[in-house]
N, C-alpha and C positions, 0 to 999 in steps of 0.2 A: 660225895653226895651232891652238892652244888655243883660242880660239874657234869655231873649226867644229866643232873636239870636240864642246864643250861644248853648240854646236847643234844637233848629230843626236844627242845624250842627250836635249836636252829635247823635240825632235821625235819621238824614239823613246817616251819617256814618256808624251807626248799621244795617240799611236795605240793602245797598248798602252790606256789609259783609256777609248779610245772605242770599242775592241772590248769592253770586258768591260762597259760600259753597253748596247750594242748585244744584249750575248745575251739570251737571252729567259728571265726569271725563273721556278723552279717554282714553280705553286700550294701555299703551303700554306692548307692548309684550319684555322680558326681556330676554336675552340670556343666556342660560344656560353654567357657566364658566365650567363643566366638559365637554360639547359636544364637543367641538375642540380638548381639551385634551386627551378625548377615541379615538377619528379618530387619533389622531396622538399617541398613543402608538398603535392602531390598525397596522395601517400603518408598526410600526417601530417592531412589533411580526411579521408582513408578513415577511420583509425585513428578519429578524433573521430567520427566516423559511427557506427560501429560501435559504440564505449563509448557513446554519447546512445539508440541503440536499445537496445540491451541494459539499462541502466538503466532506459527507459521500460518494456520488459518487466517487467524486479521491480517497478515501481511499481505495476504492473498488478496484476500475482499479490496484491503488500498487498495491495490495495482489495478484491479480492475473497473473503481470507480473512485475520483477525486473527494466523494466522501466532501465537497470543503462550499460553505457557501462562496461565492465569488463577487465580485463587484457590481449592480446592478446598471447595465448604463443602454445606451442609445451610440452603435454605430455609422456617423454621417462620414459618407463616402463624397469627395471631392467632385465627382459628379453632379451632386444636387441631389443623392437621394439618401433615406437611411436602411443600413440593411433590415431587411425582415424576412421571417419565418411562416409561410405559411400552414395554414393548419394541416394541410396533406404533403407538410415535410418539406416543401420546393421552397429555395431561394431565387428573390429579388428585392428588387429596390424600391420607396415608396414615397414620396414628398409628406406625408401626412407624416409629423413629429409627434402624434401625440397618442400613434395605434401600441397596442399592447404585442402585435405581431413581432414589430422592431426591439422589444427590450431582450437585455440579453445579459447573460452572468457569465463575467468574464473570470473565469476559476485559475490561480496559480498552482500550476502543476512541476514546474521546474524553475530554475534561472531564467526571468527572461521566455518562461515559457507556459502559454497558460492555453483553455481548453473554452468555446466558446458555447455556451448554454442555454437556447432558446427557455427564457422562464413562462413563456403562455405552453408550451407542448413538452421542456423537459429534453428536447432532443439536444443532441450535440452536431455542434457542425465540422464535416469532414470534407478529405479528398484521398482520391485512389489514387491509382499507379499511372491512369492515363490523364492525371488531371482534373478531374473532372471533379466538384463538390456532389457532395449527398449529406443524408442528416443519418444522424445512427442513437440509437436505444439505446447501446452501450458505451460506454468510453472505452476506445483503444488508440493504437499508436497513431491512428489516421485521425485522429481531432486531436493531435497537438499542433500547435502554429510557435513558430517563433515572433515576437512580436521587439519589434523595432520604433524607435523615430527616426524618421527622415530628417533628412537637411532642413525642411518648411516646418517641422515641428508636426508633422501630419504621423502617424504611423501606420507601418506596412506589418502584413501577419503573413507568413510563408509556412509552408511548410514542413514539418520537421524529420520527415520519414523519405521524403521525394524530393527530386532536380532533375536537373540535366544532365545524362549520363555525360557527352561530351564535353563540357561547358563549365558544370556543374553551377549553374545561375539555378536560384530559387524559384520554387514555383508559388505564385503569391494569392492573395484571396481577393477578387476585383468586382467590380461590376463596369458595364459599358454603358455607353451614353444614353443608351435606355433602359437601364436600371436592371437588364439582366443579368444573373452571377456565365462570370466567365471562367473557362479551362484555366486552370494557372500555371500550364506553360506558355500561356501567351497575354499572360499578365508581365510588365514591366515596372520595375520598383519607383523608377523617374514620373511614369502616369500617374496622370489622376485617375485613374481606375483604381490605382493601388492602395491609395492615399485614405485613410478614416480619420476622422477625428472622435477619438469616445466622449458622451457627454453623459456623466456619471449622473442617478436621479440626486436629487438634494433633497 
């Protein structure tokens, strides 16, 4: 008798198991563990994106203007006069030390190489391919000068883009005995054309 119990328990047992194998499992749907992780390195290559452009823009804007206040001074040219800027942009030379035309910001843009910046008009002073100075609105490669001292302690500003194809002698920033700016391939480093001395304000 206890035995047949005990057999339509463990018979009842078995069917009960094989109905609840039988039913039919719900989908769960399972989360893919790399999907958040691409959205978020997504996310974080935009981000990188964006800071590398933006950067490359400031990079930009430097290159095209010194951005840097520079030294406020007075250059007296061995000549006897100090350079100056006039208001419609032309260089010469002027005995008066005390006009706001002559003051100039002398801005460090490299080693030993710096950009000259009339502070009454803001322009920069240049020179072209033939020599010749002009003043420009923007700063580019033709208002760099390399700036030097001479042997007399005086310093010379040449150049940094142009020379002398043959020669390769600098071409320098001068004025002549009458206080006119001169071509600078026919400025000579030894003249006093060549020769400034900066007198920083105090």
């Amino acid at each position: 008798m206890a035995a047949a119990i005990a057999s339509g328990l463990i018979r009842q047992k078995r069917q009960a198991r094989e109905q609840h194998l039988e039913r039919p499992q719900p989908n769960r749907r399972r989360k893919s563990p790399n999907k958040n992780k691409g959205l978020c390195n997504g996310n974080l290559v935009d981000i990188f994106s964006k800071v590398r452009i933006f950067g490359l823009r400031k990079r930009r804007l430097r290159r095209q203007d010194p951005q840097l206040k520079g030294i406020v001074t007075r250059l007296y040219c061995r000549q006897g006069y100090y350079l100056q800027m006039n208001p419609d942009g032309s260089l010469d030379g002027t005995k008066d030390d005390s006009s706001n035309s002559s003051l100039f910001n002398l801005i460090p843009v490299g080693l030993r190489v710096v950009a000259i910046q009339s502070v009454k008009t803001g322009l920069y002073i240049a020179m072209n391919g033939e020599g010749h100075l002009y003043t420009s609105e923007l700063f580019t490669a033709e208002c760099k000068f390399k700036e030097s001292v001479f042997e007399n302690y005086y310093v010379i500003y040449s150049s940094m883009l142009y020379r002398q194809q043959e020669s390769g002698r600098a071409w320098f920033l001068g004025l002549n005995k009458d206080g006119q700016a001169m071509k600078g391939n026919r400025v000579k480093k030894t003249k006093p054309a060549a020769h400034f001395l900066p007198k920083p304000l105090e």
